[in-house]
C-alpha positions in Angstrom: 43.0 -50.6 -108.4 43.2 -53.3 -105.9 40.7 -53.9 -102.9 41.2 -53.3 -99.8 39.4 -54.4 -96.7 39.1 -51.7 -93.5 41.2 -53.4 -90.5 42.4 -50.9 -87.8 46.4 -50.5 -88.2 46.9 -51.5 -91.6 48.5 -49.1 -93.8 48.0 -47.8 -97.4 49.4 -46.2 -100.2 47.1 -44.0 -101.8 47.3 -42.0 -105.1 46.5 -38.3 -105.1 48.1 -37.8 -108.5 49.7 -40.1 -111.3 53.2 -39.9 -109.7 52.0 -38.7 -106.8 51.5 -41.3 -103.5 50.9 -40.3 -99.8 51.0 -43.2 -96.8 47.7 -43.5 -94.6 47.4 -45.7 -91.6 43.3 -46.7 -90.9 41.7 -45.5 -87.7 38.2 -47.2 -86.6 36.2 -46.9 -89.5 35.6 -44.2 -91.5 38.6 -42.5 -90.0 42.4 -42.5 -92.2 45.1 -40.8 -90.7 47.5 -39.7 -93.4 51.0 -38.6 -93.0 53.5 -36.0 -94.1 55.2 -38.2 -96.6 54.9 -38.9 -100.2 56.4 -40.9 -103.3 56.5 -41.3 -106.5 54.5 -44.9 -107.1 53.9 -47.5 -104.6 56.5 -49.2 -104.3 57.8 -47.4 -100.5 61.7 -47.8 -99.3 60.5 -47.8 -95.1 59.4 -50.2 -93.2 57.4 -48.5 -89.8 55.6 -45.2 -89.5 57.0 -44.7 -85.8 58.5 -41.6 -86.5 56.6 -40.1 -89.3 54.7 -36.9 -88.9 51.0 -36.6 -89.4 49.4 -34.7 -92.0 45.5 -34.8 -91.1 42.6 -37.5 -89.9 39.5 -37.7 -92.1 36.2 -39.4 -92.4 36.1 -40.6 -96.0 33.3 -42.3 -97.6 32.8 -46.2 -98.0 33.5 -46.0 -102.2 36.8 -43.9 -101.4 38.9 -46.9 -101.5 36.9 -48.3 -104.1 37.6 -45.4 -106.3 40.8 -44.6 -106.0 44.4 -46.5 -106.4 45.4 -48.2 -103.3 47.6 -50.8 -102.6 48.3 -52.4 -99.1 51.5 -52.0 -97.3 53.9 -54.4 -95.0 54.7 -50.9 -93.0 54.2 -51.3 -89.4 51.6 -48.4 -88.4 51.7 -46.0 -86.0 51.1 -46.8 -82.5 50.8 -43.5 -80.9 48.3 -42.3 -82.8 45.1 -40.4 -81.2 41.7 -40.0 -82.0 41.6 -36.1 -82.4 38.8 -35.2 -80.4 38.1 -31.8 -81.5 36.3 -30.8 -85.1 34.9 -28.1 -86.9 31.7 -28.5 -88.0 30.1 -26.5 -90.9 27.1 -24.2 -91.0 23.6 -26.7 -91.7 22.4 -23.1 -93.9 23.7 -22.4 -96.8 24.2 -19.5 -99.4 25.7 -18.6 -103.1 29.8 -17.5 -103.6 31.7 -16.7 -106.4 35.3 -17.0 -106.3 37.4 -15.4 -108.9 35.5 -12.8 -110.2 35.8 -11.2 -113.4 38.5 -13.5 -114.4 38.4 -16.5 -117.3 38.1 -18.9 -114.1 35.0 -17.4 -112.2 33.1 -19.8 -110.9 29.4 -19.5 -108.6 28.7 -22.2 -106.1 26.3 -22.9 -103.0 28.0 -23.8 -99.6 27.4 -23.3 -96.0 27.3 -20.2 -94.8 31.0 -18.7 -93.8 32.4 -19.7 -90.3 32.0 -22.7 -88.3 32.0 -24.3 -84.8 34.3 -26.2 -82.6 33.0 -29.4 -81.3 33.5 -32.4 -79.5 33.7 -35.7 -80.9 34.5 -39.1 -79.7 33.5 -42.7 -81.6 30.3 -43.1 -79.1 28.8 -39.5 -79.7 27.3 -37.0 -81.9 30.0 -33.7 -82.7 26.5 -31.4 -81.6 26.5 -33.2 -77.9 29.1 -30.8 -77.1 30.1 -27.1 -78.5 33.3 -26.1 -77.3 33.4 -23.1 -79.7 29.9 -21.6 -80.8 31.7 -19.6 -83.6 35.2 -19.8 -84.9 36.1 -16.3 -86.2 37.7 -15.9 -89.5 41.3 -14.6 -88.0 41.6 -17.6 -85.1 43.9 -19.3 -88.0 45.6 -21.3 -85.0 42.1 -23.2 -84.0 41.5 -23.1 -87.9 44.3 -24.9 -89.3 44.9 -27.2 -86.4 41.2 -29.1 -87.0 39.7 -30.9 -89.5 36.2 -30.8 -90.7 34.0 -33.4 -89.3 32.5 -33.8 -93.2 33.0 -37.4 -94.9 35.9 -36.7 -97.6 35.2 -38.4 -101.4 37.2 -39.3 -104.3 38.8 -37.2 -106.4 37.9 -34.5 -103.9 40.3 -35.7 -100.9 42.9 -37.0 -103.5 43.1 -33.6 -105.0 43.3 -32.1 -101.5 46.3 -34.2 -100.9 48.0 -33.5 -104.2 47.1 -29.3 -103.2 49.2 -30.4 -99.9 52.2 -31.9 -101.9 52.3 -28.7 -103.8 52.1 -26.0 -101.0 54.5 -28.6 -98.4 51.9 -28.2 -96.1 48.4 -29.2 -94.9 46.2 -27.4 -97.4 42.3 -27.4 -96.8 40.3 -25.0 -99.7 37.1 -25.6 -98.2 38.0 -24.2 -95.2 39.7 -21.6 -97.1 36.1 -20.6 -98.6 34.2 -21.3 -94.6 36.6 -18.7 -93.3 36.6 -16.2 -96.3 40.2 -16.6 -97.2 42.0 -15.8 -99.9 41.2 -18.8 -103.0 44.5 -19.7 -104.6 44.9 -20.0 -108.8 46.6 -23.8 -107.9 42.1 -24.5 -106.3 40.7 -24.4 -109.7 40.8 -28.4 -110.1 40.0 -28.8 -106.5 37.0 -26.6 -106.9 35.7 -28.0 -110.5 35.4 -31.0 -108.5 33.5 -29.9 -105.6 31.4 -28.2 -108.0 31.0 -31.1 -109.9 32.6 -29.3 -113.3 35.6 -31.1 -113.7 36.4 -33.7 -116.4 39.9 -34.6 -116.1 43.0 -36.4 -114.3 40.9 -38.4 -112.5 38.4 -41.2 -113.9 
């Protein structure tokens, strides 16, 4: 693993699984903006991000680049990227689930409560200065799958998320599959042994 220091623009390759790299450009800190574009080591054949579609922006906590394998990149960034200024932010109660019932991989968990709520965010304020959405409902997929969580990601949880988006071809979220009770796919059960703290594994 090599170190990297958090400069605004510089871009990274990040492992999500042995084989498995994605790009990432860095926002203001903690922010990475990832994009829809993977390999299969670090060693990347392009030389700007200009044209390259997004994936997500997360928060991600200060050991995530500690933890996982980077390695800095002579790609030039890209320079229209925005802040997004809307979020979903979780439920402060929580409660108990259990997700594949019955079945050899049951497993019971606490979580915040189902649902969620739109906010505003800039880099000067507080997401709760301003609701724009008291309470997302569980079928408004559109608002759902177009915002991110304002909840700090962590290693290996984020870099299983991005292998999970590899797989499907798609932005793929399980923890807002379980906020907005939808259905929790057989390909989750890594994901979720790590969120539960269970999993003993790929990762280190």
């Amino acid at each position: 693993m090599t170190r990297v220091t958090w400069k605004k623009g510089t871009v990274i390759s990040i492992e999500a699984r042995e084989d498995i790299c994605f790009l990432a450009q860095m926002m203001e800190e903690p922010y990475l903006y990832f994009f829809d574009i993977y390999n299969d080591s670090h060693e990347w054949k392009i030389s700007s991000l200009e044209n390259t579609n997004t994936l997500f922006c997360v928060p991600v906590v200060h050991k995530f680049l500690k933890d996982s394998h980077v390695k800095k990149m002579d790609i030039v960034g890209n320079s229209t990227l925005q802040f997004p200024s809307r979020w979903i932010q979780r439920n402060f109660e929580s409660q108990m689930y259990t997700i594949w019932e019955g079945t050899d991989d049951e497993m019971t968990f606490a979580m915040s409560k189902p649902g969620g709520v739109l906010v505003e965010r800039t880099l000067t304020t507080k997401p709760q200065d301003f609701i724009v959405i008291k309470e997302i409902n569980n079928n408004e997929d559109s608002i759902i799958d177009s915002h991110e969580l304002t909840s700090l990601r962590t290693y290996p949880e984020l870099n299983e998320r991005l292998y999970l988006s590899y797989l499907f071809g798609k932005n793929v979220d399980p923890l807002k599959d379980i906020m907005f009770q939808r259905t929790m796919k057989k390909e989750y059960k890594v994901y979720m042994q790590i969120f539960t703290g269970k999993y003993k594994g790929l990762y280190k």
